[in-house]
C-alpha positions in Angstrom: 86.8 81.1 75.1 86.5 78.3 77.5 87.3 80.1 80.7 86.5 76.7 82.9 90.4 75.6 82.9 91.8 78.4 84.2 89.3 79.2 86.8 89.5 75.1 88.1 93.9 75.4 88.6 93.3 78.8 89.7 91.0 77.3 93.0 93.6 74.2 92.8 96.1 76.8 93.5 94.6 78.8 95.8 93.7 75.8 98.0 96.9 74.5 98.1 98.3 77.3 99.8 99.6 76.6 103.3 98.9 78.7 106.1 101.3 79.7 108.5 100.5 79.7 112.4 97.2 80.2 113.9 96.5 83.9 114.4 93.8 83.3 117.4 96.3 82.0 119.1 98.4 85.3 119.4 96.2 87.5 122.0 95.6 84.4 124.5 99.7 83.5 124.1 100.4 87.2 125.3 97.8 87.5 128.3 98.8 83.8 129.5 102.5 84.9 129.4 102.7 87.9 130.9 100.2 87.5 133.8 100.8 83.9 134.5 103.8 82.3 133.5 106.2 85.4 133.9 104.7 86.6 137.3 105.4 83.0 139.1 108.6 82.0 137.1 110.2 85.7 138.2 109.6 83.9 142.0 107.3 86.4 142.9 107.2 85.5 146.8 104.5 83.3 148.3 100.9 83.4 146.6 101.3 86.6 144.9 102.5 85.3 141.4 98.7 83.9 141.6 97.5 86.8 142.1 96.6 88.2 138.3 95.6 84.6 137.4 91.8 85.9 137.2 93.0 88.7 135.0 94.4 86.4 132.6 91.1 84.1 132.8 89.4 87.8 132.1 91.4 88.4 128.9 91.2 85.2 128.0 87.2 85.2 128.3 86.1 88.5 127.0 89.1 90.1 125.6 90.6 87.2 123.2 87.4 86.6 121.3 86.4 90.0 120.5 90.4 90.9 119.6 90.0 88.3 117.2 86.4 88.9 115.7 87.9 92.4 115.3 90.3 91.3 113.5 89.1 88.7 111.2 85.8 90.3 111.0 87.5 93.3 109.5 89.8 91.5 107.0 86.9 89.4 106.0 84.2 91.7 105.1 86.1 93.6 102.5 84.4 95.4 99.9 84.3 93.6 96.4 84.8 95.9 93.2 81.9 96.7 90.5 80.8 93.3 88.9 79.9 95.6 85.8 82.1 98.2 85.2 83.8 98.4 81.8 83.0 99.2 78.3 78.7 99.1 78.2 76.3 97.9 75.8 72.5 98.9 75.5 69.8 96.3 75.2 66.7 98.6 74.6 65.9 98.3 71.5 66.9 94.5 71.4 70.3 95.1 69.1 73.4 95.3 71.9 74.8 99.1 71.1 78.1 100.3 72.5 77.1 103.2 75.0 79.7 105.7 75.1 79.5 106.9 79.0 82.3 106.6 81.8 82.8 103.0 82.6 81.6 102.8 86.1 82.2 102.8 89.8 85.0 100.8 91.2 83.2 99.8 94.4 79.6 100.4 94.0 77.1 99.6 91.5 75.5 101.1 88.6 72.2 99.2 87.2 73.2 98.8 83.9 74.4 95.0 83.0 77.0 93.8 81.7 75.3 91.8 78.7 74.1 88.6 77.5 77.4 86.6 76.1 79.7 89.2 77.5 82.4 87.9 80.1 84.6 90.0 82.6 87.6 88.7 84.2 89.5 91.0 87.2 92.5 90.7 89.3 93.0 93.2 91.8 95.3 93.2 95.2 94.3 95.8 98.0 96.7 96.5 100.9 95.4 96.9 104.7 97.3 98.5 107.3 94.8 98.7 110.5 96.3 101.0 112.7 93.3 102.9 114.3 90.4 101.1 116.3 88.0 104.1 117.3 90.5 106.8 117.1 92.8 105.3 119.3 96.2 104.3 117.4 96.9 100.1 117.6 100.3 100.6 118.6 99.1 102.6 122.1 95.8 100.3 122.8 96.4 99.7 126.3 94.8 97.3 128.8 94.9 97.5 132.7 94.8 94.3 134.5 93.4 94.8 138.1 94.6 92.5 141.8 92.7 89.9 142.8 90.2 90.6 145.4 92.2 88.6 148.3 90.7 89.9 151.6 86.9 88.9 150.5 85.7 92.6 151.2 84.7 93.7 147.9 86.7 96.1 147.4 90.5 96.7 146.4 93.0 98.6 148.6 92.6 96.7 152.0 95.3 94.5 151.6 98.3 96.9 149.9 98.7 94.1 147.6 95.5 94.4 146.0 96.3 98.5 145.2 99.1 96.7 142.6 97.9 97.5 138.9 99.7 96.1 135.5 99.4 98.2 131.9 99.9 96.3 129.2 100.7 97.9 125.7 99.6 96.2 123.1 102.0 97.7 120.2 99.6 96.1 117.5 100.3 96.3 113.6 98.1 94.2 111.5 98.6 94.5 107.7 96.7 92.3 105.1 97.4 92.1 101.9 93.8 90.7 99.6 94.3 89.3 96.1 91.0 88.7 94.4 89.8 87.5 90.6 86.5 88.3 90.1 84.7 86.5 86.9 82.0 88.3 85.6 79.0 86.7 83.3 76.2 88.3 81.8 73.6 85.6 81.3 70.6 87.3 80.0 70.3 91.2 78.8 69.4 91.7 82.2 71.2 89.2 84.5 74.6 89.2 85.5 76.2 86.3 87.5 79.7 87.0 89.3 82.4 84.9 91.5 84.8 86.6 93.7 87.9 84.3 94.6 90.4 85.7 97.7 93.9 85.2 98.3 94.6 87.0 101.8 97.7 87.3 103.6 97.6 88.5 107.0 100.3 89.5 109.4 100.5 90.9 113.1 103.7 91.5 115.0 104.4 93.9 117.9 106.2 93.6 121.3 103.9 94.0 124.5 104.5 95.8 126.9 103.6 95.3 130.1 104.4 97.5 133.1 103.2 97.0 137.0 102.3 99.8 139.1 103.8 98.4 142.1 102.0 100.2 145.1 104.0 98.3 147.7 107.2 99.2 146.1 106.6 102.7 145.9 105.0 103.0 149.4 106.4 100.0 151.6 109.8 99.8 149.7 109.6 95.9 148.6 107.7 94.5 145.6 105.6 91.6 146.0 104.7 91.7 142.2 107.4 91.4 139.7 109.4 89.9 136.3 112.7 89.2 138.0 115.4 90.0 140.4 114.2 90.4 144.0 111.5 92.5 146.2 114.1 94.8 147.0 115.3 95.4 143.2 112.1 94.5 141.3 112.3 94.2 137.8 108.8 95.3 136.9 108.9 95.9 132.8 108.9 92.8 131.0 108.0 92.1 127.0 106.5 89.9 124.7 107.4 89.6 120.6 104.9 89.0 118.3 105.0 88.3 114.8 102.6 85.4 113.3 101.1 85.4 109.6 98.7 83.1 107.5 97.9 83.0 104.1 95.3 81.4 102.5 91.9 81.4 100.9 89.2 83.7 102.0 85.5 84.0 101.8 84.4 83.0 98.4 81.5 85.6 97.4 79.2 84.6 94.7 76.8 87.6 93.4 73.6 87.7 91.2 72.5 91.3 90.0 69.2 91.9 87.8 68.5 94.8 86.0 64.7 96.1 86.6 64.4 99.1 84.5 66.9 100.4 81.9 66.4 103.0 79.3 63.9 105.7 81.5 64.6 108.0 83.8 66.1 106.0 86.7 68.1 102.8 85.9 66.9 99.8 88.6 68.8 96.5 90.0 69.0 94.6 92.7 71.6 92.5 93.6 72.2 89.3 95.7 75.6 88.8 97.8 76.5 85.5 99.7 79.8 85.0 100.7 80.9 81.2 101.9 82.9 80.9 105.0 85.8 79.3 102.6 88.3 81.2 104.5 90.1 79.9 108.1 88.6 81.7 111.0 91.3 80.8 113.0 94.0 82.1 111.0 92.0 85.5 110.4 91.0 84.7 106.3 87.6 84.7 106.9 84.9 85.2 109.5 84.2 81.7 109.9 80.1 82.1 109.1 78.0 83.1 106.1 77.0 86.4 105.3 74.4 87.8 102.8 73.8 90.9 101.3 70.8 92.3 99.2 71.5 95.6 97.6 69.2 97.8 95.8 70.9 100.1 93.1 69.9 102.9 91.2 71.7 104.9 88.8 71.4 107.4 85.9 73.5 108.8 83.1 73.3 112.5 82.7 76.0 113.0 79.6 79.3 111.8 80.6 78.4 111.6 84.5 76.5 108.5 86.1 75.3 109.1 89.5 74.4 106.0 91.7 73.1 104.9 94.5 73.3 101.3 96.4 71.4 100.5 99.6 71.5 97.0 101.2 71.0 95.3 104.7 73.8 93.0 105.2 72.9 89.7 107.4 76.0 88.2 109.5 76.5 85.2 111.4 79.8 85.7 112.7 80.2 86.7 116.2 81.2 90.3 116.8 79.5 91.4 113.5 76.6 93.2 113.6 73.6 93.1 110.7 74.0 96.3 109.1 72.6 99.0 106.4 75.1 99.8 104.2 75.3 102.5 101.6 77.2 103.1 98.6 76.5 106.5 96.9 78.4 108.2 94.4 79.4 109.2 90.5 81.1 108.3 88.0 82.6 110.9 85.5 84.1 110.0 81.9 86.8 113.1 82.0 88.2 111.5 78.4 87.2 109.0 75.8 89.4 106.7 78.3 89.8 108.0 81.5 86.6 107.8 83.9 86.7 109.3 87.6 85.1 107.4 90.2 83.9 109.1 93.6 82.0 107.4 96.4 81.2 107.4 100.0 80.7 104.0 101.3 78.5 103.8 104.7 77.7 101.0 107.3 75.3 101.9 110.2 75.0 98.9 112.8 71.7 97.3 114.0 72.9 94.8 116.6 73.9 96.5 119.6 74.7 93.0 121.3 77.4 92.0 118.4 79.3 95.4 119.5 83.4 94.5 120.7 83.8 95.5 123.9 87.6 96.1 125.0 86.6 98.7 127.5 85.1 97.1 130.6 84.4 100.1 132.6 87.3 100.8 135.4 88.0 99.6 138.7 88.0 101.3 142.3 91.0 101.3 144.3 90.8 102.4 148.1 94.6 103.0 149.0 96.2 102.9 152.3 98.4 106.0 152.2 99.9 107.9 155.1 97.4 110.0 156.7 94.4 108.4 155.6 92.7 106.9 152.5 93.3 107.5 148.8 90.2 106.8 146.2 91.7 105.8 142.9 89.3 105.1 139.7 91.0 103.5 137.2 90.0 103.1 133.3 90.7 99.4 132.5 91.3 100.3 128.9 92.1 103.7 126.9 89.7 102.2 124.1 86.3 104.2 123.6 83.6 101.4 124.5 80.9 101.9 122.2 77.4 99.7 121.0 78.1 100.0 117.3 81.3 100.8 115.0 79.5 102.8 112.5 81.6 103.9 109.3 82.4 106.1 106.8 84.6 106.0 103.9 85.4 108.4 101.0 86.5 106.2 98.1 88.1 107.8 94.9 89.8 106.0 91.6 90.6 106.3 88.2 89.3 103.9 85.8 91.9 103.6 82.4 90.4 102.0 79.3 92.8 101.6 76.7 90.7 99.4 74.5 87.5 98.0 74.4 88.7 94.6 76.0 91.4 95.7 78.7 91.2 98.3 81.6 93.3 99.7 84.6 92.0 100.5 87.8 93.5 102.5 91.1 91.7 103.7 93.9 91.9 104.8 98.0 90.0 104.5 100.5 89.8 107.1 103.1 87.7 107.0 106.5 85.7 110.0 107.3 84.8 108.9 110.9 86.8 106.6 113.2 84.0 103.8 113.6 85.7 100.4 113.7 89.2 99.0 113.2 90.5 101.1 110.2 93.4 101.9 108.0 94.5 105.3 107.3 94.0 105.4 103.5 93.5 101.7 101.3 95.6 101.3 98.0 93.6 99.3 95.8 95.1 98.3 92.0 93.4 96.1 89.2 92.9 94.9 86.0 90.0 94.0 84.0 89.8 92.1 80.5 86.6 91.7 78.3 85.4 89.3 76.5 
């Protein structure tokens, strides 16, 4: 089968795909909005619709970038399925034999290849909804915007001005939907070359929310900080709609494995992982640099049940992505002649403490003027845990449905164990697979 054709109008297609917006736009629009434009079009009075203009050059500095390597660095990295599962042959003896085992992990790998002359072709699609970051829900990531400094002490609260504070709720939702066709081609007995080709769409909507603590209000009965009306009758809620998607190619991944040892006690293979920064950084379809992976895998049949284990260090260059050890460790359990259970736990442990995202800087002290004396205020600038690495776990279980020799079904979830990273709640994944 000449397999050339159909892969050529299938990266025509893909390529002509428009994209719609540009998603690292969206966090910087919101900041600039709501503490610039709004504050000194509502006519705060005098200076003080300046006054959370280095706020927004703040957010715009450290908070847009990381948002958006969280984001894209997330979508990006993806794990890609098995480039050998499937019906098996053995090459021991020289004379390919059908092996009649469970047909493999969905995303880990086992070190049996696929086989010379054989050819695998897969479409999946995998749904992303991203709705925790470190335990703390998207929708209720908040972000607390301090005054400027006016009086030159070094300290906030001697002018009552400066003990004005603004929230801002970030009402996140960011859902991606990745369609992939991997092609699969066993070279050698013992060398199996693979291309992974991403469609991603990617969506985030919300309405911020931003609210202002209005010191002076509260205590001196007039607003000097506000969104509309007057100091007397502040309006001091305003909000921001959000909706902006893109779809388009993502990172291309291109994947070499080689089988070491077959046929003993422990199956060996490594395998090489590049991906190509294909996809648009700025619209969130890819992470905008290379990244390589080298995985060493080890697996071995015990009847119908194939235990495995993958190791690799993963080396990125995007910003906001940390090299990392990953694991992938698991079985794989033929229950019938054509249904094969697949359970795995899929680790990442961080190495680069300097690549972390940062979203918490710290808090700031507020010295108010109340009646009777002073009132020390420390105040979190973010609710979002500020950690050096965003280690994860992930439980992974599917079901692997052969109905012939040449066609399978696939379904799986993914399920985090810890709350490392930007994460979904559980991770549909549906596929099919055709041999040839």
């Amino acid at each position: 089968m000449n397999i050339r054709l159909p892969l050529s109008l299938l990266c025509l297609l893909v390529l002509s795909l428009p994209a719609y917006g540009q998603l690292n736009t969206v966090f910087g629009t919101i900041f600039n909005e709501i503490l610039d434009v709004r504050l000194r079009r509502s006519g705060s009075p005098g200076q003080h619709g300046s006054h959370f203009l280095q706020a927004a050059e703040r957010a715009n500095r450290d908070l847009v970038p990381a948002l958006n390597g969280l984001v894209s660095g997330n979508v990006s990295s993806f794990p890609l399925s098995s480039t050998g599962a499937g019906v098996l042959f053995d090459f021991s003896t020289g004379v390919p034999v059908r092996v009649a085992e469970s047909t493999g992990p969905i995303f880990a790998e086992t070190a049996k290849p696929l086989g010379k002359g054989k050819f695998m072709i897969e479409a999946n699609y995998t749904y992303l909804d991203l709705v925790r970051f470190r335990g703390v829900p998207t929708d209720q990531m908040r972000f607390t915007f301090a005054h400027q400094d006016v009086t030159g002490e070094g300290e906030l609260g001697e002018n009552p001005n400066e003990s004005d504070l603004m929230d801002l709720l970030m009402d996140l939702h960011t859902r991606a939907g990745i369609g992939a066709v991997v092609a699969t081609m066993g070279v050698t007995n013992d060398l199996d070359v693979s291309v992974a080709i991403p469609l991603i769409t990617v969506r985030m909507s919300g309405t911020a929310t931003a609210v202002i603590n209005s010191f002076t209000f509260a205590r001196l009965g007039h607003a000097n900080h506000m969104f509309g009306s007057d100091t007397l009758n502040p309006v001091l809620t305003t909000q921001v709609p959000y909706d902006q998607s893109a779809t388009g190619l993502g990172d291309v991944a291109l994947r070499v494995k080689y089988s070491f040892v077959r046929g003993s006690d422990v199956d060996l293979a490594a395998l090489v992982e590049a991906r190509f920064p294909t996809g648009k950084k700025e619209e969130f379809l890819g992470s905008g640099k290379a990244t390589l992976r080298v995985w060493g895998i080890m697996s071995r049949r015990f009847g119908d049940v194939t235990p495995h284990l993958n190791v690799a260090y993963s080396r990125k260059e995007a910003s906001y992505q940390s090299d990392a050890i990953e694991f992938r460790a698991g079985l794989d359990n033929k229950l019938f002649s054509d249904l094969t259970l697949a359970l795995d736990v899929l680790g990442q442990f961080d190495l680069n403490k300097d690549e972390a995202v940062h979203l918490a800087p710290g808090s700031v002290t507020i010295t108010d003027r109340v009646p009777g004396g002073l009132s020390v205020r420390n105040v979190p600038l973010s609710n979002i845990p500020d950690r050096t690495n965003d280690n994860a776990l992930t439980a992974s279980i599917g079901l692997r449905l052969s109905p012939s020799d040449r066609f399978m079904i696939f379904g799986n979830v993914l399920v985090p164990l810890n709350d490392g990273g930007l994460r979904a709640m559980v991770t549909p994944t549906l596929g099919l697979s055709f041999y040839f």
